[in-house]
Structures are given as structure tokens and as C-alpha cells.
LONU-743190 format. One record per atom (N, C-alpha, C, O): z, y, x; atom name. Coordinates in Angstrom, 2 decimals. Atoms other than C-alpha are relative to their C-alpha. Layout:
<nodes>
NODE      c3      c2      c1 atomo
NODE       Z       Y       X    CA
...
</nodes>
This chain:
<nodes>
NODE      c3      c2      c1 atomo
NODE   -0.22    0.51    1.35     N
NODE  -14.80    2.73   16.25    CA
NODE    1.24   -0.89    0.01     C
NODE    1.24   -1.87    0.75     O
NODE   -0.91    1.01    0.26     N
NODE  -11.57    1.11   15.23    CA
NODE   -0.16   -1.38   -0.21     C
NODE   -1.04   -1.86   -0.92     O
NODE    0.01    1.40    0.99     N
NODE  -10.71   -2.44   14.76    CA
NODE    0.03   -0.63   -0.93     C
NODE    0.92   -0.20   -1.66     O
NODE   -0.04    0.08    1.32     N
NODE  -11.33   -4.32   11.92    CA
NODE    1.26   -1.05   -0.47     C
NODE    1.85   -1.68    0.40     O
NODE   -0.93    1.01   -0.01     N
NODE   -8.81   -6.51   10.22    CA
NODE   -0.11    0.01   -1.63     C
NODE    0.37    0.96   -2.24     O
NODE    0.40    0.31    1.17     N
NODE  -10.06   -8.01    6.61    CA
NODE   -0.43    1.53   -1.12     C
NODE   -0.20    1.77   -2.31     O
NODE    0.61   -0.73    0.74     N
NODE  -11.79   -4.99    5.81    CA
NODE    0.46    1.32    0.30     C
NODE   -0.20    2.34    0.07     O
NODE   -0.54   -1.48   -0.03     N
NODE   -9.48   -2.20    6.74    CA
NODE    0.31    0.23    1.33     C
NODE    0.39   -0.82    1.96     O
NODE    0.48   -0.30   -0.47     N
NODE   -9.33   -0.18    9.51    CA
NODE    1.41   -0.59    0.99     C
NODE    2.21   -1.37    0.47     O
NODE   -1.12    0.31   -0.36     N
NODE   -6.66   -0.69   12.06    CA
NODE    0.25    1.41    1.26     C
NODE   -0.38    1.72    2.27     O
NODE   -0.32   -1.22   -1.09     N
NODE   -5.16    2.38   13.91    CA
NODE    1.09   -0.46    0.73     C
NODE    1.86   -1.34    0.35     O
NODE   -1.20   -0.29   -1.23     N
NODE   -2.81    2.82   16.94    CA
NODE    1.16    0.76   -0.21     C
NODE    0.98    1.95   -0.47     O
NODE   -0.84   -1.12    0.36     N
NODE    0.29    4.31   16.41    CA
NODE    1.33   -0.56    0.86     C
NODE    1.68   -1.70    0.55     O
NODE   -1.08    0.53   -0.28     N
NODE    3.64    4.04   18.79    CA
NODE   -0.54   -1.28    0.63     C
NODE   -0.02   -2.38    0.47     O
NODE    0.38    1.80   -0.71     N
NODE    1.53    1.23   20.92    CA
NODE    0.07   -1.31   -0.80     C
NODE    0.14   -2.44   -0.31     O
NODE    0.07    1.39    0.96     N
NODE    1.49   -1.10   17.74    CA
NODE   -1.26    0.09   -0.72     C
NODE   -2.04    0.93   -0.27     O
NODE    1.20    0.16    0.60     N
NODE   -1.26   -1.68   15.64    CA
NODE    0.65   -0.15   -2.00     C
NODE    1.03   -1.14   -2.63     O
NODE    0.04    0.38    1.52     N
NODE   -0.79   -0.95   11.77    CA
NODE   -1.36    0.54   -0.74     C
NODE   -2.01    1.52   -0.36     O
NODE    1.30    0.09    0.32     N
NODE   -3.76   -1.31    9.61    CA
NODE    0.41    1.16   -1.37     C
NODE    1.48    1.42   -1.93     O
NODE   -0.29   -1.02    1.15     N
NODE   -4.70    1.44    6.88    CA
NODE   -1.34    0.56   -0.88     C
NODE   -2.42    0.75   -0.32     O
NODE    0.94   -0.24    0.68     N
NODE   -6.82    2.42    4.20    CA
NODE   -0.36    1.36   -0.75     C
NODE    0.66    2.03   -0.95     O
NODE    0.18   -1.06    0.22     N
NODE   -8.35    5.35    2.84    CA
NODE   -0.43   -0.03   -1.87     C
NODE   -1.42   -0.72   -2.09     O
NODE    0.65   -0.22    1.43     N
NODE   -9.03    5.96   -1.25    CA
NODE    0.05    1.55   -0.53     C
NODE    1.04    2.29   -0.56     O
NODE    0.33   -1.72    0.44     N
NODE  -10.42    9.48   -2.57    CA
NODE    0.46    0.03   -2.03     C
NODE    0.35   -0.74   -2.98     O
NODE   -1.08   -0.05    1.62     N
NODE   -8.45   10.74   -6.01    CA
NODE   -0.42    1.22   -0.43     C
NODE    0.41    2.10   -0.22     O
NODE    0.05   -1.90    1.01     N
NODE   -9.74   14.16   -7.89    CA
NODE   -0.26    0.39    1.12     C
NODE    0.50    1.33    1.36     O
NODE    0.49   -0.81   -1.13     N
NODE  -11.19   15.14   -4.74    CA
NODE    0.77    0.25    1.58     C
NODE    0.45    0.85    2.60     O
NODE   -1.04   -0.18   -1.27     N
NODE   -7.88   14.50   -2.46    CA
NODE   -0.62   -1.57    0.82     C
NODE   -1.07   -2.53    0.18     O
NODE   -0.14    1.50   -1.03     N
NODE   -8.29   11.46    0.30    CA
NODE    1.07   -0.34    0.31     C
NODE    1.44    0.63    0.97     O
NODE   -1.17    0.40   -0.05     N
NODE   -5.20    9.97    0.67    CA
NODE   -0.24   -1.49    0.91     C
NODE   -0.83   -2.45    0.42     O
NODE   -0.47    1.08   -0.71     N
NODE   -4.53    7.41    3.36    CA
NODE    1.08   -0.61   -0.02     C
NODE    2.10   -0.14    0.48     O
NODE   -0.87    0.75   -0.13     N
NODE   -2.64    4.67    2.76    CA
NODE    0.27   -0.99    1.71     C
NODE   -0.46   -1.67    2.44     O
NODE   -0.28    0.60   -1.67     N
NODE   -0.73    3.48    6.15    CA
NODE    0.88   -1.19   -0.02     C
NODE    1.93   -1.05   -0.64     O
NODE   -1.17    1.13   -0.14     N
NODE    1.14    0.27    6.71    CA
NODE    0.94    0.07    0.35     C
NODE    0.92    0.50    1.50     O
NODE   -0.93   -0.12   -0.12     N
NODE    4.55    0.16    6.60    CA
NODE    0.75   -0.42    1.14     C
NODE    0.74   -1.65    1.14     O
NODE   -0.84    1.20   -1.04     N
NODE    6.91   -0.92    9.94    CA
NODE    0.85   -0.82   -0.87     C
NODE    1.05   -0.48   -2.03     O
NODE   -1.19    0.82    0.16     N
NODE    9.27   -3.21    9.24    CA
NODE    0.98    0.11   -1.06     C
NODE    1.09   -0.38   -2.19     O
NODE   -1.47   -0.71    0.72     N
NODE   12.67   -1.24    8.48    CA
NODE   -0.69    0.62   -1.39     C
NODE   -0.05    0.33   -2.40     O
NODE    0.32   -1.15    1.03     N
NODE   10.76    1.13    5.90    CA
NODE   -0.25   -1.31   -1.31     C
NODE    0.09   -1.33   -2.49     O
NODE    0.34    0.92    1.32     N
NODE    9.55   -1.95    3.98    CA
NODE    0.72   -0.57   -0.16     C
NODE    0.33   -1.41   -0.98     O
NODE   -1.20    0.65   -0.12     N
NODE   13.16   -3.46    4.38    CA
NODE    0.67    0.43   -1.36     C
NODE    1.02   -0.06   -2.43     O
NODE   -0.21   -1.05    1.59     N
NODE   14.02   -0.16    2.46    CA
NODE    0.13   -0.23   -0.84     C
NODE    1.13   -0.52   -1.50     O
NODE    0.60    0.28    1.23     N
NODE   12.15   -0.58    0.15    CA
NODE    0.00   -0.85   -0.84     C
NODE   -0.13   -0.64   -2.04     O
NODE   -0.75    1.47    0.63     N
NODE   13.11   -4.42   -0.55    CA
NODE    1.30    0.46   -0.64     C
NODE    1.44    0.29   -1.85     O
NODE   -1.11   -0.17    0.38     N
NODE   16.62   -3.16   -0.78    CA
NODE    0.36    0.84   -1.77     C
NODE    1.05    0.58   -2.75     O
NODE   -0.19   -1.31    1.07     N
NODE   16.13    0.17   -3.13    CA
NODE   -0.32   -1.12   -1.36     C
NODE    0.43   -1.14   -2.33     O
NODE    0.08    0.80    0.96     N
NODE   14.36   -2.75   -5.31    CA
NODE    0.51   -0.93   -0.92     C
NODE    0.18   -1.27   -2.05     O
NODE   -0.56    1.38    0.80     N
NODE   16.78   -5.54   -5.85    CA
NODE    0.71    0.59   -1.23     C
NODE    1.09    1.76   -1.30     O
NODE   -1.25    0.42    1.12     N
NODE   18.84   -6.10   -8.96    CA
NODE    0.42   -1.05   -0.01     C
NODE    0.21   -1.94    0.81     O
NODE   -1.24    1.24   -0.10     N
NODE   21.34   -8.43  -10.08    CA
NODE   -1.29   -1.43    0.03     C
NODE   -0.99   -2.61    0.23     O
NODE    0.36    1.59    0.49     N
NODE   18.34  -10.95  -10.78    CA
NODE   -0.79   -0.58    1.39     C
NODE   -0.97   -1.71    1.84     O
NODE    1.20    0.25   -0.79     N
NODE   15.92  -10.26   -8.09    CA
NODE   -0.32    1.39    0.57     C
NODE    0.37    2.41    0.55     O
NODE    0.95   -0.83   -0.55     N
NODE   13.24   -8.28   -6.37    CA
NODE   -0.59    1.18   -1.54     C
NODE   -0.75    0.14   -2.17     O
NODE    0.73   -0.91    0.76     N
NODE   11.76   -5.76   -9.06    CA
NODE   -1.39    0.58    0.74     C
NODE   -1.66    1.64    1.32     O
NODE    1.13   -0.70   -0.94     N
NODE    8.27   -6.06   -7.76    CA
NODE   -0.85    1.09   -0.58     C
NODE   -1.86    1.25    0.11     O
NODE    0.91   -0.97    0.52     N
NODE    6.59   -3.07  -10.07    CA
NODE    1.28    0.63    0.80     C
NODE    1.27    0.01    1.86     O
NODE   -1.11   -0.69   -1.04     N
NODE    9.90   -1.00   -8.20    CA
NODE   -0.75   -0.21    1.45     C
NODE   -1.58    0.49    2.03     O
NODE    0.92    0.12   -1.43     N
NODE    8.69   -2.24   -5.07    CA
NODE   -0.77    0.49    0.22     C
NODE   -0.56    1.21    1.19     O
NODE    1.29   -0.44    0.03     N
NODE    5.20   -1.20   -5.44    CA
NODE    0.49    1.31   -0.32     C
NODE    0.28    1.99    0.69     O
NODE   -0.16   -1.51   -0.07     N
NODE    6.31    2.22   -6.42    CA
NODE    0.77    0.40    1.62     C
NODE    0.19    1.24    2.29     O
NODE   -1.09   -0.39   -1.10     N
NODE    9.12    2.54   -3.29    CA
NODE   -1.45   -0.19    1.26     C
NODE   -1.72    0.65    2.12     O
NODE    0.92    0.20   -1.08     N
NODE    6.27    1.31   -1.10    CA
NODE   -1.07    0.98    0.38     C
NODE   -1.38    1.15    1.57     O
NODE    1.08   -0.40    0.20     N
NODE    3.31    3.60   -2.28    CA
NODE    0.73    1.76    0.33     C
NODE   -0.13    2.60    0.57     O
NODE   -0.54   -0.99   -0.36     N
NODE    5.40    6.62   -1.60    CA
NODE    0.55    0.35    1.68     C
NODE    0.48    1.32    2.43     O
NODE    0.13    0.02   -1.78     N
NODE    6.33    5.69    1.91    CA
NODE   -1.39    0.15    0.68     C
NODE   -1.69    0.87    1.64     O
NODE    1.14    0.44   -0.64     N
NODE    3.06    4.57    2.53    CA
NODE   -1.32    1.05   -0.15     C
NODE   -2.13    0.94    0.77     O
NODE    1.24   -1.05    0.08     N
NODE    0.25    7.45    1.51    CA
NODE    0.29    1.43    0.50     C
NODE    1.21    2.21    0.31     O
NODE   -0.08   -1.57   -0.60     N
NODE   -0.48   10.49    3.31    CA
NODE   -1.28    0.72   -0.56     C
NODE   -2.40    0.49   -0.11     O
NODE   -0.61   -0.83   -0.42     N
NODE   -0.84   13.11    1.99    CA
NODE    1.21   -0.43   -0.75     C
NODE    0.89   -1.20   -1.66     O
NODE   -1.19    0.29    0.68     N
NODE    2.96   12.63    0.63    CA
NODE   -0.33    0.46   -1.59     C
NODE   -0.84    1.54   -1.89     O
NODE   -0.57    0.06    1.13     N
NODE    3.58   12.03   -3.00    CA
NODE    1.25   -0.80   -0.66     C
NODE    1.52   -1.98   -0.43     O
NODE   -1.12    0.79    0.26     N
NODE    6.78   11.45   -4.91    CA
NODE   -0.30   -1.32   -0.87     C
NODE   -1.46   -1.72   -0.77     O
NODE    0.47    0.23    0.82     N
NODE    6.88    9.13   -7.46    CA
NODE   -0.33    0.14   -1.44     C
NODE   -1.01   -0.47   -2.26     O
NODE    0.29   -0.81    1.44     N
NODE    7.10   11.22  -10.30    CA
NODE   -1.24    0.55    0.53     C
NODE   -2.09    0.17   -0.27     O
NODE    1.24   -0.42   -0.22     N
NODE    4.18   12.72   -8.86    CA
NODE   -1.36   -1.03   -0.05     C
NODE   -2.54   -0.72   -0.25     O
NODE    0.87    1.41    0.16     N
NODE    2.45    9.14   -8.84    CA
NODE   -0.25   -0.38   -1.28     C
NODE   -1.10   -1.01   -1.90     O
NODE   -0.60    0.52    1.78     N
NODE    3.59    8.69  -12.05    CA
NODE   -1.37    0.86   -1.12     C
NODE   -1.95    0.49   -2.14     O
NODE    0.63   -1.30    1.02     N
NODE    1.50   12.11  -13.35    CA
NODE   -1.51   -0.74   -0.03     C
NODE   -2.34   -0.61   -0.93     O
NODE    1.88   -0.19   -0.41     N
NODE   -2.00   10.82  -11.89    CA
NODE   -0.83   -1.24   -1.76     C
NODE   -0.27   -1.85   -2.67     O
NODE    0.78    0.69    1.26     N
NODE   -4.38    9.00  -14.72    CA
NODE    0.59   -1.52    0.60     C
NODE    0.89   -1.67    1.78     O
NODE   -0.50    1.18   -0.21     N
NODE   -3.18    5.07  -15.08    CA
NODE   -0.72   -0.66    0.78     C
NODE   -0.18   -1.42    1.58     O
NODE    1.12    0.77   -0.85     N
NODE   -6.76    3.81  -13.49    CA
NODE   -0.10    0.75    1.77     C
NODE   -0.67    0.36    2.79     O
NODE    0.47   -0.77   -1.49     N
NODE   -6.62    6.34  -10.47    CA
NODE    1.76   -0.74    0.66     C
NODE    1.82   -1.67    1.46     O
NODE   -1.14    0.81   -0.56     N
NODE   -2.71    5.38   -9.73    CA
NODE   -0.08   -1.53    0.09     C
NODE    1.00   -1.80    0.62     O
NODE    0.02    0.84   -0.15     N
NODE   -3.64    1.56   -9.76    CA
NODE   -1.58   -0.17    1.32     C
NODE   -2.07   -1.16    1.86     O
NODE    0.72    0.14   -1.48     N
NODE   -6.18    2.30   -6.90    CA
NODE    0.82    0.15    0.86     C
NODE    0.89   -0.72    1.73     O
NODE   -1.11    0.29   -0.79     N
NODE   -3.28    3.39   -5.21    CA
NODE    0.51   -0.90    0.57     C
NODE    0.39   -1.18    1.76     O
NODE   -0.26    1.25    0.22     N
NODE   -1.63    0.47   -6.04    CA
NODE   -0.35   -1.01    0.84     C
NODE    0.31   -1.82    1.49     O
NODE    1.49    1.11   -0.05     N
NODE   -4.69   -1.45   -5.29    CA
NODE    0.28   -0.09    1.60     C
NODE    0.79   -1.06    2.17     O
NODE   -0.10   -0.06   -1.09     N
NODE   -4.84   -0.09   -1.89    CA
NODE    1.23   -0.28    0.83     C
NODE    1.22   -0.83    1.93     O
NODE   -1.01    0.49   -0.69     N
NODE   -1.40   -0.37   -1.10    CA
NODE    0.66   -1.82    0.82     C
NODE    1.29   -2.32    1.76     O
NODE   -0.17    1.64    0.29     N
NODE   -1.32   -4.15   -1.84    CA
NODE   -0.80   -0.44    1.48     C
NODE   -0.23   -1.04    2.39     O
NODE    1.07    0.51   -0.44     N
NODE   -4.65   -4.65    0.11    CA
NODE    0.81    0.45    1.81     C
NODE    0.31   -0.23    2.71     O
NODE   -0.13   -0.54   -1.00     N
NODE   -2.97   -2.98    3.24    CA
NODE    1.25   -0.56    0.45     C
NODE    1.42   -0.56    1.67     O
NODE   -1.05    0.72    0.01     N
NODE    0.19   -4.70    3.00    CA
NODE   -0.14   -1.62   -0.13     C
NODE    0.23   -2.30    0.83     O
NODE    0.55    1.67    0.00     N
NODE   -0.93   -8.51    1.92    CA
NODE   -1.08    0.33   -0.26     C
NODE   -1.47    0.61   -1.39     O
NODE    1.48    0.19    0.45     N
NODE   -4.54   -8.35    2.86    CA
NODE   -0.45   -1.65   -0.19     C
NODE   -1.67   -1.74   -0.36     O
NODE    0.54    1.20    0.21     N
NODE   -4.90  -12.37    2.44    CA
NODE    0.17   -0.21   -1.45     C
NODE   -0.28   -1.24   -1.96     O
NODE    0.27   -0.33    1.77     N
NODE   -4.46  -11.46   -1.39    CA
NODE   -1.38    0.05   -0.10     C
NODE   -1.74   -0.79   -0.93     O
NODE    1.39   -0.81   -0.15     N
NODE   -7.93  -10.16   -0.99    CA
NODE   -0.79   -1.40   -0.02     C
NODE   -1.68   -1.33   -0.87     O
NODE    0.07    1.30    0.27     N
NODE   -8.77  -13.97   -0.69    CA
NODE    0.01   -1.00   -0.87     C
NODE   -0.99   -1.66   -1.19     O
NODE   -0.60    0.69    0.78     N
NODE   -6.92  -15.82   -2.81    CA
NODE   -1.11   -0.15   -1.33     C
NODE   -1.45    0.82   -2.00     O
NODE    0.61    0.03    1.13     N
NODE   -9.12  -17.32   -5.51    CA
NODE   -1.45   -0.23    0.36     C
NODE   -2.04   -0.88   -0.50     O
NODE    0.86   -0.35   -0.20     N
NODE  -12.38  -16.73   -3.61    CA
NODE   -0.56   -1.44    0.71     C
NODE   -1.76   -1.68    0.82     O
NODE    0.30    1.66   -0.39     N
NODE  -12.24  -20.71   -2.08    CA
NODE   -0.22   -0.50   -1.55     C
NODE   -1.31   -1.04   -1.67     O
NODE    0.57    0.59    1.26     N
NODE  -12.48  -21.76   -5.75    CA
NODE   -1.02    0.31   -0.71     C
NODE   -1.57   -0.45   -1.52     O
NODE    1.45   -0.57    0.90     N
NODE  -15.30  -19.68   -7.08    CA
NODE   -1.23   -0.15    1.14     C
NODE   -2.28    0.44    0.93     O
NODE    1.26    0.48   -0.76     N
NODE  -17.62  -21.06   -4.09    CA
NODE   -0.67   -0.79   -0.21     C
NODE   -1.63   -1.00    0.54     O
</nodes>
């Protein structure tokens, strides 16, 4: 059995450890995988504009690297608004899992 790491699973890959999650869509399973480094560098870059980060950009550039089986993001784009924000969802959770937190010291 894999390791755990705030809920999600953590696989081996290249002797490193990136953590990854699984969400089922219209009958497909799609694993979301954690990004190295450079890819999420990318992905910072493809995002900026003159002001900033464009983090809904981000979250798309990311969610396309990051799920297997591959989708573009026009293809992300097609799926129902509640099934693409599991995506989303998952991507986040797999990328900043101490989000997953946040909030949960005050409602104790």
C-alpha cells in the first residue's frame, strides 16, 4: 500500500516521491499527478501578465499537465462546470494539500 500524505496517495516515480489523486468523470478515472518543479515553473510563466499571476490561467495550464488520461484545455473546457471543478478541486488538493486545512482550526 502506498504512502499517505494528507489524504492522497503518494507514488514513486524517477526515485522522488510525488503525491496524486484519482477522481472518476462520466465513467473515465483520471489521475491527477503532481507536478515537478520545471513543469509548474511553466506554467507560472505561460500565466503571467503585465499585472501578475493569472491564477484561473494557472489552474487551467496546471490541470492539463497534471491529469492522465491527457486532456487539452478546450477539452476541459467542454466537460459540465461541476465535473471540471472536481478537476480543479483535485488539482489544488494535490498541489497545496495544507489548503485542505485552512479554516478547519477555527471551526473546532
Amino acid at each position: 500500500m502506498p504512502a499517505r500524505r494528507s489524504g492522497l496517495a503518494v507514488v514513486s516515480e524517477n526515485n522522488s516521491l510525488f503525491a496524486a489523486k484519482t477522481v472518476e468523470i462520466g465513467g473515465t478515472t483520471y489521475t491527477v499527478n503532481e507536478l515537478d518543479g520545471g513543469t509548474y515553473d511553466e506554467c507560472i510563466e505561460k500565466a503571467k501578465t503585465e499585472t501578475g499571476i493569472d491564477t484561473s490561467a494557472l489552474l487551467k495550464f496546471m490541470t492539463e499537465k497534471a491529469i492522465s488520461p491527457k486532456l487539452t484545455i478546450a477539452e476541459i473546457n467542454k466537460l459540465p462546470f461541476t465535473k471540471r471543478g472536481q478537476l480543479y478541486d483535485a488539482v489544488n488538493d494535490v498541489h497545496f494539500p495544507a489548503r485542505e486545512s485552512v479554516g478547519k482550526a477555527d471551526n473546532a
